[in-house]
C-alpha positions as CSV (number, residue, x, y, z in Angstrom):
1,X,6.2,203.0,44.3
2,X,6.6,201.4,47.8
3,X,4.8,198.6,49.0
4,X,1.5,199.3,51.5
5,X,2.9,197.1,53.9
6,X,6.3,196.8,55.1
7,X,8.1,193.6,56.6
8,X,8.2,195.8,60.3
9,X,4.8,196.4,60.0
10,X,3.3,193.0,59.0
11,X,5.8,191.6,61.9
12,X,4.6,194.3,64.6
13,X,0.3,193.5,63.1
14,X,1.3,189.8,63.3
15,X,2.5,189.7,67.0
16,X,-0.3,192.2,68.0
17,X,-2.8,189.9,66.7
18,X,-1.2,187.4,68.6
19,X,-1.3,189.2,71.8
20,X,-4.7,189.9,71.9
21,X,-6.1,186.7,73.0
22,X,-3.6,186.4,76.3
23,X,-4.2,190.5,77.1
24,X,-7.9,190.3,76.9
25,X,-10.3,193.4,76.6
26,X,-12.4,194.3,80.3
27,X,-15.5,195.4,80.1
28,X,-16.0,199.2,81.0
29,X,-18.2,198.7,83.6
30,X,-20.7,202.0,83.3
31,X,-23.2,201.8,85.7
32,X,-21.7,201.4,89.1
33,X,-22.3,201.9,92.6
34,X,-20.4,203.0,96.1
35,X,-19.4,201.1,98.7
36,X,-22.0,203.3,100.6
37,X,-24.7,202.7,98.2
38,X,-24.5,199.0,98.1
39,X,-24.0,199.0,101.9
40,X,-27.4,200.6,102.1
41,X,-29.4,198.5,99.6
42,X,-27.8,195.2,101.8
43,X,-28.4,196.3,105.0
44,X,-32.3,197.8,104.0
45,X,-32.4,194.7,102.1
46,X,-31.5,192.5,105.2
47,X,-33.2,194.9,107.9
48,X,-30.5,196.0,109.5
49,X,-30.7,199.1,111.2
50,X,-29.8,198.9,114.7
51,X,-26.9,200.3,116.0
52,X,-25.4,200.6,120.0
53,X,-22.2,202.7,120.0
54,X,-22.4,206.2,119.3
55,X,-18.5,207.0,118.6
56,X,-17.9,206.1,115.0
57,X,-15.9,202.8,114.3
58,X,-14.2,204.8,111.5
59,X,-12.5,207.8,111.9
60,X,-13.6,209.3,107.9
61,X,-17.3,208.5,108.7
62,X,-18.6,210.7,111.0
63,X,-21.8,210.9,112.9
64,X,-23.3,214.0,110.0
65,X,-21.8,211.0,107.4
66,X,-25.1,209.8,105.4
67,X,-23.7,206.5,105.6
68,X,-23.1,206.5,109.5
69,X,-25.9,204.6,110.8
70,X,-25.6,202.0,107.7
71,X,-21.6,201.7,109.1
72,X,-22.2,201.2,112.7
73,X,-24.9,198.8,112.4
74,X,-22.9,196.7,109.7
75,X,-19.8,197.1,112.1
76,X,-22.0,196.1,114.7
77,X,-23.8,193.2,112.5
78,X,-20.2,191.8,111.4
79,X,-21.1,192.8,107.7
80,X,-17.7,195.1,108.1
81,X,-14.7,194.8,110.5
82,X,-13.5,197.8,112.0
83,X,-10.3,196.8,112.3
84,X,-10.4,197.0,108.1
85,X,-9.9,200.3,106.4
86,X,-13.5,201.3,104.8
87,X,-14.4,204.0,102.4
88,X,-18.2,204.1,101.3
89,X,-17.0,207.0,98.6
90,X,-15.1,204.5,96.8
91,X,-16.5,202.3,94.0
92,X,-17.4,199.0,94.2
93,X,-15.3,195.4,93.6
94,X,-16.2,192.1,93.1
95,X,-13.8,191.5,96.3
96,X,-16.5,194.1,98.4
97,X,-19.7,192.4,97.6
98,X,-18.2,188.7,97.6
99,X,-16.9,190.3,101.6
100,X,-20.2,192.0,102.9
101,X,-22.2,189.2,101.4
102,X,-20.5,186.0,103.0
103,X,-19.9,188.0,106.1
104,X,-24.3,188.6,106.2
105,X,-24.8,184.7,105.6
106,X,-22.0,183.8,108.4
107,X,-20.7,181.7,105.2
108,X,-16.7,182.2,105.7
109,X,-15.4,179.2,106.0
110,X,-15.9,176.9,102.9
111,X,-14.6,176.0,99.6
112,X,-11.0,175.0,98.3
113,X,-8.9,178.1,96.9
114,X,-7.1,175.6,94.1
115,X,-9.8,176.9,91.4
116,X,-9.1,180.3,92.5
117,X,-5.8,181.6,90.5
118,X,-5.7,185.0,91.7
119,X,-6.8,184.4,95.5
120,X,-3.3,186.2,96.3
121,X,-5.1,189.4,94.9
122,X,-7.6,189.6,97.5
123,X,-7.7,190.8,100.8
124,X,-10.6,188.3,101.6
125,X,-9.9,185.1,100.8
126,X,-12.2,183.2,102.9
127,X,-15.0,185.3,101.6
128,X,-14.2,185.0,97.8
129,X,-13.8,181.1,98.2
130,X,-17.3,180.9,100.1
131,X,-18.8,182.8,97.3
132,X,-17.3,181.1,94.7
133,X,-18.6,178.1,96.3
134,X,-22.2,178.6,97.2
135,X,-22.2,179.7,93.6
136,X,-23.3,183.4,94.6
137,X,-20.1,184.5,92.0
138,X,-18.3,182.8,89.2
139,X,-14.8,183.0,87.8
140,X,-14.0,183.9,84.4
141,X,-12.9,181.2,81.6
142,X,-9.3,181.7,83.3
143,X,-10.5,180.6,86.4
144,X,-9.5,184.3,88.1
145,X,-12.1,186.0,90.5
146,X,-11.0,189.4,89.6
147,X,-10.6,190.6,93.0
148,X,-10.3,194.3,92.6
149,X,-12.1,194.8,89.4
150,X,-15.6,197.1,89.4
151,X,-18.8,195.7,89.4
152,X,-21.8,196.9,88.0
153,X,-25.0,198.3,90.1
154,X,-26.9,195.6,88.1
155,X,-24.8,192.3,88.6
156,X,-24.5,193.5,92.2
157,X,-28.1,193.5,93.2
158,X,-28.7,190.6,91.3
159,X,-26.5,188.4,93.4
């Protein structure tokens, strides 16, 4: 009769269980939204609608887009820069919302990145400090923002 367990697979359980703590398990976030979507409920939420310039500020949102007039007027309100690839198809990040959000308050400029241990990750840095700051978002217990991971329709419009 052999024994259940081998040494391999006692070893190979051990370090595993080991692991697990350092890999850590994401959340699968379910319910989410579009860049599109939340750009909508921000800019209805904020009463932005106005737009000037008729020629779209990005080339894969056209004027029959149904997020065109919520584009413009963002590009045009400084919630987006133009000069910043934008999809409103694709699904939204921590990085997005911290971006849009400090860019609405004007609040780019503040907080200290030496709490921040993945600020190298993001392609907004002064906006994930400033919302890390005013307390609008949070790190994890490993002090990481998370930059690129997605967040849920209902954490978003709670902010």
């Amino acid at each position: 009769m052999h024994p259940v367990f081998s040494i391999r697979k006692l070893a190979v359980l051990l370090v595993l269980c080991m692991l697990v703590p350092f890999v850590g398990c994401k959340k699968k976030v379910t319910d989410t939204m579009t860049n599109g979507e939340w750009l909508t409920e921000l800019t209805t939420q904020a009463g932005i609608t106005y737009y000037q310039q008729e020629e779209p500020y990005f080339l894969n949102i056209t004027s029959n887009s149904p997020y065109f007039t919520v584009v413009q007027s963002s590009v045009e309100w400084e919630l987006l820069n133009p000069s910043k690839a934008f999809n409103p198809s694709t699904t939204l990040t921590r990085e997005m919302v911290a971006y849009t959000l400090m860019n609405l308050i004007s609040r780019t400029h503040e907080g200290s990145s030496d709490a921040i241990k993945d600020l190298q990750d993001c392609s907004y840095p002064d906006q994930v400090k400033a919302a890390v700051a005013s307390g609008l978002m949070s790190l994890d217990e490993r002090q990481r923002f998370r930059p690129k991971d997605e967040i849920s329709k209902e954490e978003a419009l709670d902010i």
